[in-house]
N, C-alpha and C positions, 0 to 999 in steps of 0.2 A: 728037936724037930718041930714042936710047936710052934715056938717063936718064926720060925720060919714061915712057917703055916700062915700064922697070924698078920706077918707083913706080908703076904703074896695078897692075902685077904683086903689087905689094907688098899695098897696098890692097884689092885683090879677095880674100884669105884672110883680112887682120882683118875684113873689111866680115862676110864668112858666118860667121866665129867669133865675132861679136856676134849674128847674125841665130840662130846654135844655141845661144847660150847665154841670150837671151831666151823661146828656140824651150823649150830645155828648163825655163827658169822655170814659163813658161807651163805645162807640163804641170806641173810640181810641185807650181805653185798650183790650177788643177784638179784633180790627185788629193787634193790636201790637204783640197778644201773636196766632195770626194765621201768621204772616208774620215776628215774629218775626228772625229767617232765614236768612232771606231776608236783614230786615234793620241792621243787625249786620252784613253782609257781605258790605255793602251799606259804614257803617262807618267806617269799617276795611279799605274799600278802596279810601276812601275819609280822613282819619287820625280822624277823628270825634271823633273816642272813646279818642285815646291819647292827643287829645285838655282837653276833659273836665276830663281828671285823670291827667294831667300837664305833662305827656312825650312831648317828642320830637318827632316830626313825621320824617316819613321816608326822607323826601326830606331836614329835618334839619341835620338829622345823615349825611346824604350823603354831603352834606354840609361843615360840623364837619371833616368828614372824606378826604376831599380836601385840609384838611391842614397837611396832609402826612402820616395819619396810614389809612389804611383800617379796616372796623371796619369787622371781622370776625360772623359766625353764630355758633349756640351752637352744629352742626353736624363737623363745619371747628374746631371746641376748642377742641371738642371730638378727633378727627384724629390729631390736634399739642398736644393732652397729650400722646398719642399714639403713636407717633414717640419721642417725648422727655417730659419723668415726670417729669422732673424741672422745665425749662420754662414756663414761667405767660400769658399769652395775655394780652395785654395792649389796651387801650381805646385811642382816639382820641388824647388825652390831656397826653397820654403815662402814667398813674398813672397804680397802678396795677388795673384790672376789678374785680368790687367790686361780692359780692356773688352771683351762677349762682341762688339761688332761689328768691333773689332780683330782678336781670335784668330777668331772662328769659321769655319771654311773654306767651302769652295764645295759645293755641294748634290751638283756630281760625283764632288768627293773625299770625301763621305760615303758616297756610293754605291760607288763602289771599296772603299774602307775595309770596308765591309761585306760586298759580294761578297767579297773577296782572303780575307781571312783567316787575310793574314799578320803581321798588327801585333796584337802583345799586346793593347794598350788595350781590343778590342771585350771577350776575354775575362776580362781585369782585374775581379775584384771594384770595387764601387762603393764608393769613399771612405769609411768608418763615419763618420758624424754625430755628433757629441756630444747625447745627449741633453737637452730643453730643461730645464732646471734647474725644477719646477715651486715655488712657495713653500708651506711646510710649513704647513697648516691646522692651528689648533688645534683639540682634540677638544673639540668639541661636545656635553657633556651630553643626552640626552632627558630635557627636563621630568618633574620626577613626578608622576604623575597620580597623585590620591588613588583608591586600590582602593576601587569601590562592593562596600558586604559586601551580599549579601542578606539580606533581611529574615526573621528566622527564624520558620518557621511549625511552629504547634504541630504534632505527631503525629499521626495520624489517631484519633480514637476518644477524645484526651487533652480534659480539660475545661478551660478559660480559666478561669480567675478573675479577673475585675474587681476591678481596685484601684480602692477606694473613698474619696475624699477625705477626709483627715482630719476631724472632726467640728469644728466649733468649738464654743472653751470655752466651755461654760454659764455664764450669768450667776448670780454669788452671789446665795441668797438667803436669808431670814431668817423664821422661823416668827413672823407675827402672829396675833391673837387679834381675830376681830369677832364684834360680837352681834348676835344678829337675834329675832324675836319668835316665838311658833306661839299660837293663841290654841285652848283646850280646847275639849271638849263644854259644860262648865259658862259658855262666853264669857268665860273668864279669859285675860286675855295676860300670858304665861310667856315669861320669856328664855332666849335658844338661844345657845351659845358654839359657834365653829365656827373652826379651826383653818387659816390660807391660807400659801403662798408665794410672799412679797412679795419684789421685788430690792430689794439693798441700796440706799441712797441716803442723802444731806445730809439729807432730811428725809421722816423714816420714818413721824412723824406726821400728817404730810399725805395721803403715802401711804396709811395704814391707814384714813383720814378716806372716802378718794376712792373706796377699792375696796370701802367699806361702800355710798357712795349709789349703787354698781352691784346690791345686791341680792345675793338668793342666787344660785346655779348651781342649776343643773336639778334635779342629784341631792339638791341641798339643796330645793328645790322641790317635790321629790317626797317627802318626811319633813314636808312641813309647815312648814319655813320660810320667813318673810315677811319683808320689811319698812317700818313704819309713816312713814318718811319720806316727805313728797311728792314727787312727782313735779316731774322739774323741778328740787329743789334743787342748789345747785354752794359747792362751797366758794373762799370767795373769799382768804383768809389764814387761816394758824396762826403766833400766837406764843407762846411757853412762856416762862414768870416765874414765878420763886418757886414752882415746880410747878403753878402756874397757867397754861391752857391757852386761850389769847384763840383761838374761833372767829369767824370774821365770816362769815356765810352770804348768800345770798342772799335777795331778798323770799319766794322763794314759801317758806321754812322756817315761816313762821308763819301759813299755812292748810292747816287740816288735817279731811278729811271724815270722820272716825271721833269726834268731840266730847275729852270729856274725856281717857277711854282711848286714844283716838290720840297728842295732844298727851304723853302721862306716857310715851308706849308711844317716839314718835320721839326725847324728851330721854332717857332712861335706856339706848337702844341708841345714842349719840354717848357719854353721860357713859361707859357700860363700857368703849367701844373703847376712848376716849380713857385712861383710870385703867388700863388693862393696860399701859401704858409704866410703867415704877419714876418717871419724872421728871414724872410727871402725876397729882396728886390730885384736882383740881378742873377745871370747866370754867367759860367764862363764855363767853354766848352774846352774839353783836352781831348785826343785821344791818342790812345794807348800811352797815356801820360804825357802825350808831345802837347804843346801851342801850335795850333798851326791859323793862319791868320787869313785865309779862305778856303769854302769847300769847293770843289764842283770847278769846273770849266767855267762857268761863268762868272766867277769870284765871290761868292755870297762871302760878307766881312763876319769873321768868327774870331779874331785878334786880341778884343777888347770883351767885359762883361755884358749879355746884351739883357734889356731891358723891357716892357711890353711896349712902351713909344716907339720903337724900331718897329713895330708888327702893324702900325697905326696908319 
């Protein structure tokens, strides 16, 4: 019965020294989970937590960091990806910084970190960035704009002068000789020489022919000059032979209302025009390309070339 004794003995003090030591758990784990606040800030700042997860405590980075990088925070990475997207941060040991969801810490040990203020890193300048290389623009010319000059205006009071276009050149011309009649007080018809400026031409005799059956001018009109040609004549050909001067006229050359004196009066103002050329001594009259060998009812002779001694 002893021995019995003696192990119930025995028993009854392990039995209560498990009942106090789950006794004291129990409180342990209830202050823990009412203070627990408390001791997570305690180990935040004391490195506690990062001993027993095997990081590096703060005073070891800083450390790390005395061998010439500064180690940057995940607010200083944010602000160097934001001024430059290429660029990496590098770590202590200059490798590239491994994945921010790897390294980044826990939102309490940010808040420690910050409160404490006793780990370099917060007050660490921020990593200098290499500037982004920009590529070198070529200078660019400004266009040159043709300078508008103003238009210069004259002076007040000053007089313009109009330039006046050149003149064009007059045509050459050559003094001819036409005759015309004036008939006296006594009813004599007297010949009128009268002096024109004909332009030059291939055929001058034509010419001088043509601006006789025009008659006189006004001023020649007003002197008394006439002319006994009918109205209506036109000259149809000149040809010049042997100083011989072929007119071919039209019909109406050989009715004439003046009788005799008309007929003598209209040949001997053709015969003179015609004989003031040096290459015309005679004329011979056609019309409408016949001979005919008198005009008029009274027979004036037109047969033969006449000459200015017939007019004598």
């Amino acid at each position: 019965m002893a021995p019995m004794a003696d192990k119930k003995r025995k028993k009854k003090p392990a039995a209560l020294g498990c009942v106090f030591w789950i006794a004291f758990i129990l409180l342990i784990i209830v202050l823990f989970f009412f203070n627990k606040k408390n001791i997570g800030t305690v180990l935040d700042k004391t490195g506690a937590e990062d001993l027993f997860s095997g990081k590096k405590t703060a005073a070891e980075k800083t450390d790390d960091g005395a061998k010439g990088t500064v180690p940057t925070l995940a607010t200083d990475d944010a602000t160097a990806k934001a001024t430059d997207g290429t660029a990496e941060p590098t770590v202590g040991d200059g490798s590239k910084e491994p994945d921010k969801t790897e390294q980044a810490p826990t939102a309490q040990a940010k808040d420690a970190t910050r409160d404490s203020g006793t780990t370099s890193a917060k007050n660490a300048p921020p990593a200098p960035t290499a500037p982004e290389a920009k590529p070198a623009q070529p200078a660019v010319k400004p266009e040159a704009k043709p300078s508008a000059k103003p238009t210069a205006k004259p002076a007040s009071g000053a007089q313009t002068v109009a330039i006046k276009p050149a003149a064009e050149k007059a045509p050459q011309v050559r003094k001819t000789s036409l005759f015309f009649v004036v008939i006296d007080s006594d009813g004599r018809v007297v010949r009128k020489e009268v002096t024109r400026d004909i332009p030059i031409s291939d055929s001058p005799l034509t010419d001088a022919l043509k601006a006789l059956l025009k008659g006189p001018t006004a001023a020649e009109a007003a002197k008394g000059y006439r002319s006994l040609i009918p109205a209506g004549t036109q000259i149809l050909s000149v040809i010049v032979k042997n100083k011989v001067a072929t007119v071919n006229v039209s019909d109406e050359f050989q009715f004439n209302q003046y009788g005799i004196e008309g007929y003598l009066g209209q040949l001997s103002e053709f015969v003179f025009t015609a004989t003031a050329f040096s290459t015309v001594s005679s004329v011979q009259f056609l019309i409408e390309g016949q001979r005919r060998e008198y005009l008029g009812a009274e027979g004036v002779w037109v047969g033969t070339p006449l000459s200015r001694d017939k007019f004598n």
